[in-house]
N, C-alpha and C positions, 0 to 999 in steps of 0.2 A: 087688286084684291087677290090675295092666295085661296086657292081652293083647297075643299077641306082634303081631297086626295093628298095634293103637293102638302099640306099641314102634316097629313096624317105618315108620308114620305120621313120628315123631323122629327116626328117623335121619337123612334127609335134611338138616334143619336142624343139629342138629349138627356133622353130616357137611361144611356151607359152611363151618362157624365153623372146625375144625381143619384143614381145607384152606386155608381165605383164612387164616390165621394161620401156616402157613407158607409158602404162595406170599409174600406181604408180608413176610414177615419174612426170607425167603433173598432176596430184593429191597433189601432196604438193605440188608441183611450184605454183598451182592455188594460193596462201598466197602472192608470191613475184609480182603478177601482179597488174596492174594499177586500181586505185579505192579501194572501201572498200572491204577486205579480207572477209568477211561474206558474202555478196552481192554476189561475184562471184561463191563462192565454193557454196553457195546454187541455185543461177541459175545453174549450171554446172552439179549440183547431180537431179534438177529437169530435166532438160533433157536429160539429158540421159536415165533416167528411159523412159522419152516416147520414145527415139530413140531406146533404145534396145528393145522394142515391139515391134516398126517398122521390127528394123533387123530380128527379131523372124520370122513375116510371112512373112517378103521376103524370106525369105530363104525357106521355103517354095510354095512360089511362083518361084523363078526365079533360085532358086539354091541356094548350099551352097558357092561354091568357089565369084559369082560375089559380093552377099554382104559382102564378106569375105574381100576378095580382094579388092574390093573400097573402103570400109570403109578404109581400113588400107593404102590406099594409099592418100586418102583424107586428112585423119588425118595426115602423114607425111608432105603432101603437107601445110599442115595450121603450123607446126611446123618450117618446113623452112621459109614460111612467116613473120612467127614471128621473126624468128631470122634477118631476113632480114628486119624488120621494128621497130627494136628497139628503134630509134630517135622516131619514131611517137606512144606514149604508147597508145594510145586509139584503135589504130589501130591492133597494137600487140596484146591487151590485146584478141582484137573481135577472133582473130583469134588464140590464145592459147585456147579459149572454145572451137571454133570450133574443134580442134583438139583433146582437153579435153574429148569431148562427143560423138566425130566420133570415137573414139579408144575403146570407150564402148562399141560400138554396137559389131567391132571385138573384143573385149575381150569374150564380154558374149557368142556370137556367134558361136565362137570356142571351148567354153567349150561344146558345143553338137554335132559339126563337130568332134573333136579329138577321140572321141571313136566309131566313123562310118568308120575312116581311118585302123584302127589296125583292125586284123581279130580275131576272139574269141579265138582261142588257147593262145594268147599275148596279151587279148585285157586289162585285169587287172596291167599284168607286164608292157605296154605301157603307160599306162594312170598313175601309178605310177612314173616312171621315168619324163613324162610329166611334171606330178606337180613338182616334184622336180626341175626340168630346170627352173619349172615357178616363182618359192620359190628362186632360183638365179637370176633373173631376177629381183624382187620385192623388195628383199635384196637391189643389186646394185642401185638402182635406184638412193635414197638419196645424194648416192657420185658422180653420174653422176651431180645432180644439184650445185655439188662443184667445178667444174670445168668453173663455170661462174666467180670464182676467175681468172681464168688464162684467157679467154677470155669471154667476155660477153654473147652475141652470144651461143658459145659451147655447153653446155646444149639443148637447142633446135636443134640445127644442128645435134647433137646425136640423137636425139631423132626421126628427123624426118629422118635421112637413118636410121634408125633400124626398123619405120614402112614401109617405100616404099619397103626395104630389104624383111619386112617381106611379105608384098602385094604381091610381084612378087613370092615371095618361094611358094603361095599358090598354082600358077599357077600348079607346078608338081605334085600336088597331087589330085588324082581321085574326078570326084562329085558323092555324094552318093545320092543327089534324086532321089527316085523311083526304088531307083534296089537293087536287096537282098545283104546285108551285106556281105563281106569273112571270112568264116568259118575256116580255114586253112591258112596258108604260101604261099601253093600253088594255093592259089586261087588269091593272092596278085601279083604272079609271073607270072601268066595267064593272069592278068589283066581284070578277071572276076569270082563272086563266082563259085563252081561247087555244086551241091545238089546231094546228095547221094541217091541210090537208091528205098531206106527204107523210103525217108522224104519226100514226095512232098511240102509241105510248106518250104516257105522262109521266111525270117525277111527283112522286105521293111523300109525303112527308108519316106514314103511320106504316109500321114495316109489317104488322096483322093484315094490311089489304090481301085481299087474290092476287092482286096485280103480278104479275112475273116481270121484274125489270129485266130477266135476261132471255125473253123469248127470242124478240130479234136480233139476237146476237149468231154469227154464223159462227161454223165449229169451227174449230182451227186445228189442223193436224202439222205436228214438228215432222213428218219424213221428209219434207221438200225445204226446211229452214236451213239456210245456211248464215250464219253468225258474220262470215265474212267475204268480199265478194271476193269472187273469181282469181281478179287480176291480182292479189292480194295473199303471197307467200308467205307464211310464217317459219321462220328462221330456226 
């Protein structure tokens, strides 16, 4: 029987793979929608750039999970629309962007939540496997938009339960504003880091804390640095 900790460890990666599979895949669909293919994909790449700024300091503001989590359920929600308003292209088209550029924000945005989830002993071996789930996901995509062969529709309707899927799955996993990072497995399994008793510093994830990360840092003076040793003549 897995525990919902070690479950809640999975989600993350998962969580890349049906995220990057539809971020990428409403990214070449942007070509099949209604009006000039240039026009769209370049309005779509220009906002999102501002929206993933947005998401940047909300997340910082309000948390990692809510603009996590609503982006990607937004953007699901604007994907079934779409699918559901096929007859009427202009209408569709409006709301494949919306979907287009709301899945940016949880894209980009989870690329700095996923390594706040995993604690440091795993946090390298986590974030690898991540990408790879993410690298499956981005693969697939393409052939998800092939399936608008079999029905119309499908593509979208995929796309949009694998972001709402993903919105909800964020729900089980901790918010990291403001509170120190897990150190350990067992700090995962506590459901809160522990700090040893050698370290009184912690690693905070919200850069408004007091905390000074560089109190205990000693000062360092260059008059005794020497770049090369001793025995070691330059020519």
């Amino acid at each position: 029987m897995i525990e919902i900790d070690h479950f809640a460890m999975f989600i993350p990666k998962s969580y890349r793979m049906f995220i990057a599979g539809v971020y990428f895949g409403l990214i070449v669909g942007t070509t099949d929608l209604a009006g000039d293919p240039y026009v769209n994909f370049a309005l779509g790449a220009a906002l999102e750039i501002g929206l993933a700024i947005l998401g940047w300091a909300g997340m910082e503001r309000w948390g990692r999970k809510p603009v996590i989590a609503g982006s990607a359920l937004l953007a699901g929600t604007g994907c079934l629309v779409t699918a559901a308003t096929k007859e009427l292209p202009t209408i569709s088209r409006n709301f494949a962007l919306v979907g287009r550029v709301v899945i940016g924000i949880t894209y980009n945005c989870f690329i700095a939540y996923s390594p706040e989830v995993f604690p440091t002993v795993v946090r390298s071996m986590g974030m690898g496997v991540a990408t790879a789930f993410s690298r499956i996901g981005s693969i697939s995509a393409p052939f998800v938009t092939l399936l608008g062969d079999v029905w119309l529709p499908l593509p979208m309707v995929t796309f949009g339960v694998a972001a709402c899927a993903g919105g909800l799955a964020v729900f089980l996993l901790p918010e990291t504003l403001g509170v120190p990072l897990p150190e350990t497995i067992e700090d995962v399994e506590n459901g809160k880091p522990q700090q040893s008793d050698n370290d009184s510093s912690a690693n905070y994830t919200n850069p408004r804390t007091e905390h000074d990360p560089f109190k205990n840092m000693k000062h360092l003076s260059l008059d005794n640095f020497h770049p090369w040793p001793l025995s070691v003549r330059i020519n």
